[in-house]
N, C-alpha and C positions, 0 to 999 in steps of 0.2 A: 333508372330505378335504384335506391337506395339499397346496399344489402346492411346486414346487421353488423356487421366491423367496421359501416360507415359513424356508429354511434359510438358514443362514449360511455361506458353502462356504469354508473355508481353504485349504487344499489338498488332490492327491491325493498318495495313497503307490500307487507303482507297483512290484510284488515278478514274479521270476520267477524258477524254476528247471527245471532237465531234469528231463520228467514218466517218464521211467522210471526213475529214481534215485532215492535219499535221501539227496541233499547239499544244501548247504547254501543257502538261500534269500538272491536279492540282489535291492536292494530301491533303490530313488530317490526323492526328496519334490520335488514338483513345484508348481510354485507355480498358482494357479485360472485366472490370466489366462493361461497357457500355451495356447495351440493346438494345437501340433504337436511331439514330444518325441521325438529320435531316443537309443537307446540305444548306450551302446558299452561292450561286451564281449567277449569272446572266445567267441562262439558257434559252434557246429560244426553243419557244413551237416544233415548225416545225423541226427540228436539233434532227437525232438521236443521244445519245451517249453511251458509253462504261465505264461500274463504274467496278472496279476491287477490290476484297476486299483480300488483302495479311495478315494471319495469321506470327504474329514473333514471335519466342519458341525463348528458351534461346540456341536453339542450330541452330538454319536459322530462315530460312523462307519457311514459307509452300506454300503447293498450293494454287494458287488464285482463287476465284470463284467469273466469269467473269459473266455479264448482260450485255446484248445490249438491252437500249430500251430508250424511247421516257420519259420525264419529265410529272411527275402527276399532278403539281401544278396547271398548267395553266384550267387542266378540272374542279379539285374542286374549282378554285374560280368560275367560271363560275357556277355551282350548287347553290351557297351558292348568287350570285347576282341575281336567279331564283326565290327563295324567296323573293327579296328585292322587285322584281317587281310587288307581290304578296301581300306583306305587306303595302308598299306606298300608293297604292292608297286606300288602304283599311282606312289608319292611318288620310290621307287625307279627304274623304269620311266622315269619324266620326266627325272630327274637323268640319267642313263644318256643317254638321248637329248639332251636340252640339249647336254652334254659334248662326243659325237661333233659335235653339227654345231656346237658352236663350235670344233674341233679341223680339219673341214674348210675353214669359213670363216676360220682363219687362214691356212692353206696359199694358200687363194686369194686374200685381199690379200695374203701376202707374194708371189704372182707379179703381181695386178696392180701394184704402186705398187714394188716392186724388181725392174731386170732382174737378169737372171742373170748372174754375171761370167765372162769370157772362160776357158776353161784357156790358161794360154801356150803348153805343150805341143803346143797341137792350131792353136798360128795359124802363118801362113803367115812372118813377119819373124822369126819365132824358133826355125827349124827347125835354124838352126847352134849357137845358145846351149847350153852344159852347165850348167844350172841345179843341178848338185851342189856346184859348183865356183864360190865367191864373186867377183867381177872388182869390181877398183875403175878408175873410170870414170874420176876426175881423177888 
């Protein structure tokens, strides 16, 4: 019996199309020493499909081992915008708050470290003055 270091493995051919349809099959050549091979096409959440992964030795091609099944993508972005809904308002929330009390803590240096300046209006030396009316003094 053959083990598998009796082959010569060049690459695989990785093929897939939607398994309720008869269109057109697309296909990627991967090189052996690959580990982990993400695809990118335009797949649709709802659309089962069919990924076939064909081993090629230097002497064919071997068996292919077939998956039917539905695309992951579309559930982990969904997970990952779960947080965001999560994180926003919070990030929100903060900003909002910072704001306010840096809005009253200016109010209150500017009484502590400025007094308030006098009305003239309302002192006692300047109850005869017509401040409408310009005076020149020299």
């Amino acid at each position: 019996m053959l083990s598998l270091s009796d082959y010569n493995l060049m690459y695989f051919i990785l093929e897939w199309k939607i398994l309720n349809e008869d269109n057109e099959i697309k296909w990627h050549r991967i090189p052996s020493s690959v580990k982990k091979y993400y695809i990118h096409d335009h797949f649709i959440p709802i659309e089962k499909y069919q990924f076939s992964l064909y081993p090629i030795f230097m002497e064919g091609v071997g068996k292919p081992k077939i998956i039917n099944s539905f695309t992951q993508d579309d559930s982990e972005k969904h997970q990952n915008d779960a947080g965001l809904y999560v994180i926003v308002p919070i990030i929100i929330s903060s900003l909002t708050l910072l704001l306010g009390t840096l809005l009253i803590l200016h109010q209150r240096m500017k009484k502590l470290f400025w007094e308030d300046v006098p009305n003239p209006k309302n002192c006692s030396w300047a109850q005869g003055l017509n401040f409408q009316k310009s005076t020149d003094i020299l």
